[in-house]
N, C-alpha and C positions, 0 to 999 in steps of 0.2 A: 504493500500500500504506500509506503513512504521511500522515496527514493533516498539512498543514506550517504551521496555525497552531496554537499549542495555547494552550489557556485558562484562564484565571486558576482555580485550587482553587474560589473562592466561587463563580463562575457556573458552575462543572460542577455543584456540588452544588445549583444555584438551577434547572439544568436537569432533575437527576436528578428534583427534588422539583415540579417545575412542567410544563412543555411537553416533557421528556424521556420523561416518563412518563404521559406525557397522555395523553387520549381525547376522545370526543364527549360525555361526559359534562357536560364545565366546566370553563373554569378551573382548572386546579393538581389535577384527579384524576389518578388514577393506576391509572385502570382500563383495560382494552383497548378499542379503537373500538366505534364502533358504525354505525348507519346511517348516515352523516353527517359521520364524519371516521375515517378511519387516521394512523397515526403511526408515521414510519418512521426507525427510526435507522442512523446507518452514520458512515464519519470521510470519504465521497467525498463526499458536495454542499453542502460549502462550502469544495471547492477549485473555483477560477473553470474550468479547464479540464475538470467535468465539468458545469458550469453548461448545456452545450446538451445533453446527458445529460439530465440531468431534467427539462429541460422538456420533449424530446419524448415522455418515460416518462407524465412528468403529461398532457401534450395526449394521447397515445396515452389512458390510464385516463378521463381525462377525456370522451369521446367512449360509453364504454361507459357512463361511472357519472356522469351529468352533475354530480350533486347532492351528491356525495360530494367532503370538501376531503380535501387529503393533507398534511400538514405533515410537513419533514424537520427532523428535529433530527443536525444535526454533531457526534458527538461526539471528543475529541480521539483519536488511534488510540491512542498509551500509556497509558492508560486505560482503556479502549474498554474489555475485556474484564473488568475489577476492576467498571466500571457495570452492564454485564450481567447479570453474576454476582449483587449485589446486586437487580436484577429479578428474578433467576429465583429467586432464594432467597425473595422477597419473593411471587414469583407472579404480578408484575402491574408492565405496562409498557409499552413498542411493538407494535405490532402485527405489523409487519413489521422484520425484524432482516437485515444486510450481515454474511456472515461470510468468514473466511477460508476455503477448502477443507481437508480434513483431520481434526488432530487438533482445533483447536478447535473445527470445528463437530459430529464427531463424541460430544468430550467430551458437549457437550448437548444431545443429539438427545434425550431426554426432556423437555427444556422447548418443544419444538418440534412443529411440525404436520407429517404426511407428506403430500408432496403432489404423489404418484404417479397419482393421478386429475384431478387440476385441471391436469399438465403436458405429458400423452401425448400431446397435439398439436403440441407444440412440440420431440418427441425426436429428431428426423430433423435437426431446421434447426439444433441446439444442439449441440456439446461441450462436453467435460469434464465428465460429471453425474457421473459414481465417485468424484470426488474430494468429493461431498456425500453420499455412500450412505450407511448403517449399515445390518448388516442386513438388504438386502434393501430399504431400504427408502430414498426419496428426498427430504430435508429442503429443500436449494434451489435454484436455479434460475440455473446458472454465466449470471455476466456476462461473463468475461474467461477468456482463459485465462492461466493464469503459468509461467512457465519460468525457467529459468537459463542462458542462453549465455555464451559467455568471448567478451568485446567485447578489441580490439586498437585501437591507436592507427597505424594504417598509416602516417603522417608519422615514426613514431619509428623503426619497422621501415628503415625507405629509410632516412633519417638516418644509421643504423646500419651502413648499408650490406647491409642482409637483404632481401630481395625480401619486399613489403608482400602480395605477390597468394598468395604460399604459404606461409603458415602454420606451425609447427612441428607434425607429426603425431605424437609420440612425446615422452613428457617427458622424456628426455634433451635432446633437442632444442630442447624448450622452455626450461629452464635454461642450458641453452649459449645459446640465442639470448638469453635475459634477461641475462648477462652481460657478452655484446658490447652489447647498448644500454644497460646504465648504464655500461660503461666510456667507449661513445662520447659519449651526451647527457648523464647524470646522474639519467637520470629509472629509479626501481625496478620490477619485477617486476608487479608485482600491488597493484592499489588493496586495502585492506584495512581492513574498520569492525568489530571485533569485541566494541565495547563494550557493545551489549544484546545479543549472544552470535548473532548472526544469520549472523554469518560463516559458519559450522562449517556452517550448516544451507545455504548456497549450495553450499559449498565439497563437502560429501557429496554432494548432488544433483547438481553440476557435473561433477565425476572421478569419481564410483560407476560410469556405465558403461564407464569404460575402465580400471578397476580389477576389478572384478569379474567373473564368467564369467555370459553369461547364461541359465545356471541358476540362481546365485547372486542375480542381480538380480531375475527373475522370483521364484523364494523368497520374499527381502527383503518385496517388495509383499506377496507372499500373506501373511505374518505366520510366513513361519518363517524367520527369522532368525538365525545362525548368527552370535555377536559375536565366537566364536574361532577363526572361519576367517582364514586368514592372508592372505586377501585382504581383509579387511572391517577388519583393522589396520592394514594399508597405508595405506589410506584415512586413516588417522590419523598414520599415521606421516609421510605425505606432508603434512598438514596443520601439523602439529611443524616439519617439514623449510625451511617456507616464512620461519617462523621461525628457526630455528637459522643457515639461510643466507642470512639478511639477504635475500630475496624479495621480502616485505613493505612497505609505506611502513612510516615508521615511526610505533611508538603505537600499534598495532593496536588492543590493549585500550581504548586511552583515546580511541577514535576512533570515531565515530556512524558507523553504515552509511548511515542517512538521515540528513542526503545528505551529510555532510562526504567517506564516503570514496570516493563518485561525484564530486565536487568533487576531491580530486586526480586521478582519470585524467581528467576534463573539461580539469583545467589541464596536461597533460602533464608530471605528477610520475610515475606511473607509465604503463609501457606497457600492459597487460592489465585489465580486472578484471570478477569475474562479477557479472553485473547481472542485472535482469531482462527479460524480455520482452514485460512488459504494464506500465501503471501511471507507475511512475518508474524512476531507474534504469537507464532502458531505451532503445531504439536512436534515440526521436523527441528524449528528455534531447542524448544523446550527441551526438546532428547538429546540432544547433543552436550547440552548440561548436565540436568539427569538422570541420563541415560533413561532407552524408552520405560523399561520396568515401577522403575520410580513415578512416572509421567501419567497421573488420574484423569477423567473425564466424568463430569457428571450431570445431568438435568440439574435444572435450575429446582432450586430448592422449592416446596411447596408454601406459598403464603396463605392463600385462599384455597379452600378444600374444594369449591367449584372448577377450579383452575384446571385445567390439562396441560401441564409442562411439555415443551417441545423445542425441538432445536433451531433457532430463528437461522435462516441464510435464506440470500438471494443470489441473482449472480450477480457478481463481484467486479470484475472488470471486464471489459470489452472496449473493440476497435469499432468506431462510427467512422462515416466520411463527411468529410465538408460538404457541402451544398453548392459550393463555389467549383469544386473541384472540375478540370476538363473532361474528363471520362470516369463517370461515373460507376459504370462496369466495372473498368479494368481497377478501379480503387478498389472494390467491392470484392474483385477476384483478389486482392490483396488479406481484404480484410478475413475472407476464406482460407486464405492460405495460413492469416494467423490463429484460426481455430480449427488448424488440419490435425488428426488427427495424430503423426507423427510429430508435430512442435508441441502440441500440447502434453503425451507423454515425457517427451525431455523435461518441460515445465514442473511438472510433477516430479522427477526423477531427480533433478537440480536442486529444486526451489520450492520441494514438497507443498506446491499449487493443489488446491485438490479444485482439480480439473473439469471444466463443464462439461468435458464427455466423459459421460457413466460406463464406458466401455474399459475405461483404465483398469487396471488390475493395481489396489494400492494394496495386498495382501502380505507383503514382503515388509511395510512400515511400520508396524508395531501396533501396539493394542491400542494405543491413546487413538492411531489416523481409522483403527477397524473401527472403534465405537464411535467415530465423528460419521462416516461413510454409514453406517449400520444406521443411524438415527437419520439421514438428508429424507429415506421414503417417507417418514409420518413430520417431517417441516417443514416449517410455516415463514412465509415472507418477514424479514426483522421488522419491528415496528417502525424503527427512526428511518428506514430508506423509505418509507410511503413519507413522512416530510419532506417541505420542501427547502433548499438550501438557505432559505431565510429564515426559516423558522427552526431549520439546525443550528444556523446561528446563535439566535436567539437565545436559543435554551443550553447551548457552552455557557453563556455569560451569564447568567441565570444558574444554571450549575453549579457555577464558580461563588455566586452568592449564596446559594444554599449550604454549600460549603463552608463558606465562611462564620453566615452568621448572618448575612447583613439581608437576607428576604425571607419572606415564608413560604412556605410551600401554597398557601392560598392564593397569593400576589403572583407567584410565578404562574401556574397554573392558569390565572387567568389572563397573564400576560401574552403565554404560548396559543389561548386558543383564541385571541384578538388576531395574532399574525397569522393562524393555522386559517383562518376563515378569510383571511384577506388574500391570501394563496403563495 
């Protein structure tokens, strides 16, 4: 999700103005490709571990379109969206564009091509495409899917004296047992990065189904949303709670999600923390620490006995095409080639992606990536990707005040469903 080099102000802007925005046209244009060259921006291939990702997406494109170069420009991810922006506003840039699922690709499905007829062969061998819809209508073409599981530290669980193999299934339970292991080891509750406001956005998707009734959750997705139902404050108020009773490492606020507060449960500062399931973060990060045996998975804890706990994912990333673009096909054949099935197994194989095609065989990954794969049949869309990127906004900053201290859960709540209804 985060791209982990990030680059100097003058060469983002040396990129936006030259080969970021480049074509076939020359040197430092800044018009869409053309016969002869695409240009693909995203923050994934110029990290080393998508490095055999793209080469077999290029050898893959390469074989269709022999004569056609593909040049990827890296751009850094905290940024990533501000460069964009400045494209689409400008009207002219990549050809083919990496976006999140969601609200941000959502927001700008009008700078984008639909590409419902260039992908109908590929609908069967793929998930996750809802979480690129608008409309009716299909922008890109999931590489990944992404989820939110709550990873445990099973060494800490035994330590503790708690049986590593069964899990807390009710949040009472789960605070009782977080208790007994920092009074045993010293290590806290829950890894916690909520300083670009990311937290809040795991943290809803994480407990929303064992908070909420699934009427309520189904609702949610469909966009009727109810912010004063007193299950969907829970949610917040549990989020406050984790807070108020010292749950948290500490410094939430002042603490990077990527990757500082994956970094304390790697080090066994805390016992828990929601990660993800594709990308970083995620269960191939965690074993390598460790090691996969150590590395727990479990349903989100039960709040509400109406509740049906379920594994939130969508899919996760995916290649859209500009709208600007000269040939909108041959982008589209590109964007195919990034979710062939040969680049996507490297992806996985690399960079333990867990892969939009259900065809991969992840059986060789350990128990932590079988019970993430094992739960994708009975899960449910995350809640925070039906928001829209304003109103994810929104509720980081708000997050960060509930953390603190300085809002309530009643004021926030009703702040979020002000901008959730204005869209």
């Amino acid at each position: 999700m985060k791209q982990r080099t990030l680059w100097s102000a003058a060469l983002v802007v040396g990129l936006t103005l030259t080969a970021g925005c480049g074509s076939a046209s020359g040197p430092g244009s800044v018009n869409g490709g053309s016969g002869d060259k695409l240009v693909v921006w995203d923050w994934k291939s110029g990290d080393a571990k998508a490095a055999g990702y793209v080469e077999k997406a290029k050898a893959d494109f390469a074989k269709k379109h022999p004569g056609v170069n593909v040049e990827f420009v890296a751009q850094p991810f905290d940024q990533y969206y501000t460069l964009l922006g400045a494209a689409i506003q400008a009207g002219k840039g990549p050809d083919v564009v990496l976006f999140n699922g969601g609200g941000q690709i959502r927001d700008r499905a009008g700078a984008l091509a639909p590409l419902d007829t260039y992908v109908a062969d590929d609908r069967q061998r793929l998930a996750g495409w809802d979480a690129f819809t608008k409309d009716g209508k299909t922008y890109a073409a999931p590489v990944t899917l992404q989820g939110h599981p709550v990873y445990y530290n099973k060494e800490l669980y035994q330590k503790a004296g708690l049986d590593p193999d069964s899990p807390p299934r009710t949040w009472d339970d789960f605070v009782r047992n977080c208790g007994v292991i920092t009074q045993k080891t010293g290590a806290k509750c829950l890894a916690q990065g909520n300083k670009e406001g990311f937290g809040i956005q795991f943290f809803l998707s994480a407990t929303g189904s064992a908070v909420l009734t699934p009427q309520e959750y189904d609702d949610w997705i469909a966009g009727k949303r109810d912010w004063s139902s007193a299950n969907v404050k829970r949610v917040f108020e549990l989020w406050k709670q984790t807070a108020d009773s010292g749950l948290n490492t500490d410094g939430a606020n002042s603490t990077a999600m990527f990757n500082d507060a994956f970094a304390l449960f790697n080090s066994g500062k805390a016992a828990n923390v929601i990660g993800l399931m594709s990308d970083v973060g995620h269960w191939k990060d965690f074993a390598e620490f460790l090691t996969p045996e150590k590395l727990g998975v479990m349903r989100a804890p039960v709040v509400n006995p109406a509740a049906k706990p379920s594994l939130p994912f969508d899919g996760g990333i995916g290649y859209a095409v500009a709208k600007w673009t000269k040939d909108p096909k041959l982008a589209a054949d590109l964007v195919r080639s990034l979710t062939s099935a040969d680049a996507l197994k490297a992806f996985y194989a690399d960079g333990g992606a867990i892969a939009s095609d259900a065809t991969i065989d992840v059986s060789s990954g350990g128990p932590a990536v079988k019970a993430i794969v094992a739960e994708v049949k009975s899960g449910k869309p995350a809640l925070h990707v039906a928001l829209s990127s304003k109103t994810l906004d929104l509720m980081g900053r708000l997050s960060q005040q509930l953390l603190s201290g300085s809002a309530t859960v009643d004021d926030a709540v009703a702040q979020l469903a002000a901008s959730d209804k204005t869209g």
